[in-house]
Residue frames relative to the residue before (quaternion, step in Angstrom):
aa qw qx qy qz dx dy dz
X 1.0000 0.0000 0.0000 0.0000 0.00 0.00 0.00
X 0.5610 -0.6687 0.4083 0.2672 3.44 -0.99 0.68
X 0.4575 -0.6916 0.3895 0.4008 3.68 -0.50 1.05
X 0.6472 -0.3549 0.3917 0.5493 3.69 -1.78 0.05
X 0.4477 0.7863 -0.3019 0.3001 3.74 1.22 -1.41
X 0.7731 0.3745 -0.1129 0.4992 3.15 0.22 -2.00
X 0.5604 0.5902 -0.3113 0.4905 3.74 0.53 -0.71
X 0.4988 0.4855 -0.3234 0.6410 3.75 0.65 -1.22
X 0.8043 0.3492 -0.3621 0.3164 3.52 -0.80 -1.07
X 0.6907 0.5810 -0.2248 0.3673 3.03 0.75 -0.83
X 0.4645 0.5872 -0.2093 0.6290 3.60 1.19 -1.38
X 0.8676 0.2630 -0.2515 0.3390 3.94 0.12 -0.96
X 0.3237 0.6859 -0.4017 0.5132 3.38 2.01 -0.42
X 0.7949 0.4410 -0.2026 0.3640 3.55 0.29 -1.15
X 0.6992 0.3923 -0.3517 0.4832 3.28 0.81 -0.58
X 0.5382 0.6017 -0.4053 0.4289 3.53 1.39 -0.35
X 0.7100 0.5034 -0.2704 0.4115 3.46 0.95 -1.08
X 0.7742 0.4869 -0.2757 0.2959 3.39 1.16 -0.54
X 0.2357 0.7884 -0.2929 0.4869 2.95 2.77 -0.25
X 0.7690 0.3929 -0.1999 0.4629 3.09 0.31 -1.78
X 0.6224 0.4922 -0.4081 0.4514 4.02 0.40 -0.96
X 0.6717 0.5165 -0.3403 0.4077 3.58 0.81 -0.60
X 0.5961 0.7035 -0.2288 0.3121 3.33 0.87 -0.87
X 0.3160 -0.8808 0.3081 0.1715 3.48 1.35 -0.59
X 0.6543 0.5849 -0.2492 0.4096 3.08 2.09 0.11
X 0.4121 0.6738 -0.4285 0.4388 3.37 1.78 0.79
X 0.3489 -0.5676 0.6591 0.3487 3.37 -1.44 0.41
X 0.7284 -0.4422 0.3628 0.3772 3.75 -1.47 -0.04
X 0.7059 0.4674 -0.2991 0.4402 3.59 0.62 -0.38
X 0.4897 0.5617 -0.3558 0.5641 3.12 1.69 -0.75
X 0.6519 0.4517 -0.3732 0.4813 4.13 0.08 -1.61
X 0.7778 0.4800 -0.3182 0.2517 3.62 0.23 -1.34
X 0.6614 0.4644 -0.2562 0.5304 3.22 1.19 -0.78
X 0.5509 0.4601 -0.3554 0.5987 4.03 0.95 -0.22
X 0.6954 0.4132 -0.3614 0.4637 4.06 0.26 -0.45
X 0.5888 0.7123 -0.2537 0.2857 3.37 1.17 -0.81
X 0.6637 0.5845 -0.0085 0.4666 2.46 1.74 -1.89
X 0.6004 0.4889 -0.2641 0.5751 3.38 1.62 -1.41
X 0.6995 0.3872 -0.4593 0.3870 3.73 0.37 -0.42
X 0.5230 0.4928 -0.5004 0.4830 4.12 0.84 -0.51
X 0.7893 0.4523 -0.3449 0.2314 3.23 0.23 -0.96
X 0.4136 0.6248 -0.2769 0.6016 3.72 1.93 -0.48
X 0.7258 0.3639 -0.4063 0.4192 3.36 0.19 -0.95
X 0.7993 0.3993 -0.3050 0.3297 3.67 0.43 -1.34
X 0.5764 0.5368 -0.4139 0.4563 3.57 1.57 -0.18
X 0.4930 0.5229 -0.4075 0.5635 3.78 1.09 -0.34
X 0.7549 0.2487 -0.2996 0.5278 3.94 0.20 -0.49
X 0.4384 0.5257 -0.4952 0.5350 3.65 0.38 0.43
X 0.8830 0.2358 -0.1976 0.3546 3.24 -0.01 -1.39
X 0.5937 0.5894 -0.3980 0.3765 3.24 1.58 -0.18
X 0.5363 0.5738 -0.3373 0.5191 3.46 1.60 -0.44
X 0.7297 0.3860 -0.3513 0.4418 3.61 0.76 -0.19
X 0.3730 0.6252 -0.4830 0.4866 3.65 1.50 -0.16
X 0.7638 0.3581 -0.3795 0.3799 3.39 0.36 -1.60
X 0.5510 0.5343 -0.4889 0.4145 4.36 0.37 -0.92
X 0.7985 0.3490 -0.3741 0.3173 3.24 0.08 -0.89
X 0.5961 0.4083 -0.4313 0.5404 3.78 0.91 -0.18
X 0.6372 0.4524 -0.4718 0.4084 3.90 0.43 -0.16
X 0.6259 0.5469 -0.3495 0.4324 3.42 1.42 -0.34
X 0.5711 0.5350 -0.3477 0.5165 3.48 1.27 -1.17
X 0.7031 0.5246 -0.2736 0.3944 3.66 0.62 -1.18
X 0.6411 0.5657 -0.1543 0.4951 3.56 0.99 -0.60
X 0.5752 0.3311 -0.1648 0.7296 3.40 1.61 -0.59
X 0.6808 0.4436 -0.4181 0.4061 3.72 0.24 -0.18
X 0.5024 0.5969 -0.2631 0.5675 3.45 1.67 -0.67
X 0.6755 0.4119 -0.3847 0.4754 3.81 0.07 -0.71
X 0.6616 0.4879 -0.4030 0.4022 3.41 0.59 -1.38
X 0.6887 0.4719 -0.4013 0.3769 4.07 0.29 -1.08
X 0.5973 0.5408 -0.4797 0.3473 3.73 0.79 -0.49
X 0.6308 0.4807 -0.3775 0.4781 3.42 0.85 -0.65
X 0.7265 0.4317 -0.4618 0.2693 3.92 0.02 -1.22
X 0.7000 -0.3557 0.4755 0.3966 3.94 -1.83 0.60
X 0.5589 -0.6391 0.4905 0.1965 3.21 -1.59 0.52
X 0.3192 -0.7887 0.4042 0.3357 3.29 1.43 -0.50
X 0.7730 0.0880 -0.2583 0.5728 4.00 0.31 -0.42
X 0.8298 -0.1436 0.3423 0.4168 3.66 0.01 0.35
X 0.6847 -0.5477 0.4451 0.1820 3.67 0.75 0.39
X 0.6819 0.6197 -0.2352 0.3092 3.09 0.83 -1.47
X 0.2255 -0.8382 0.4538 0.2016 4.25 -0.30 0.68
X 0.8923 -0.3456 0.2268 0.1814 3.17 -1.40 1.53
X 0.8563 0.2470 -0.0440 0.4514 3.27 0.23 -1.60
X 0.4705 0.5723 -0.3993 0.5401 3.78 1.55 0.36
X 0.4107 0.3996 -0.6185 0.5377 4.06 0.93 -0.52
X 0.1758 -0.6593 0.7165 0.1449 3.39 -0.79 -1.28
């Protein structure tokens, strides 16, 4: 996975690139080839951070598990598929 670091760089790559798109002092091949770059660099920071969406809900989920082992059964313990 990509460090907090690497992310950072990125994140500032972009704001650099969009500095520069603003700036009006690119020809087109220049802008096109700098937007290009800003979109790879969106995409792989969007999958980074989506990979860290997902840990943290396998964490929340993983804690949410420990907690149920502990809570009362509520009718008696007793399991479902014995009523009949």
């Amino acid at each position: 996975m990509e460090s907090d670091a690497g992310l950072d760089r990125r994140l500032e790559r972009i704001e650099e690139i969009v500095r520069l798109l603003d700036s009006d002092s690119l020809g087109l091949d220049e802008a096109l080839a700098l937007f290009e770059e800003g979109v790879g660099h969106i995409r792989r920071a969007r999958e980074v951070l989506a990979r860290t969406e997902l840990r943290v809900e396998e964490l929340i989920g993983e804690e949410d598990e420990e907690v149920r082992e502990f809570e009362p059964a509520g009718d008696g313990g007793g399991d479902d598929a014995e009523d009949g």
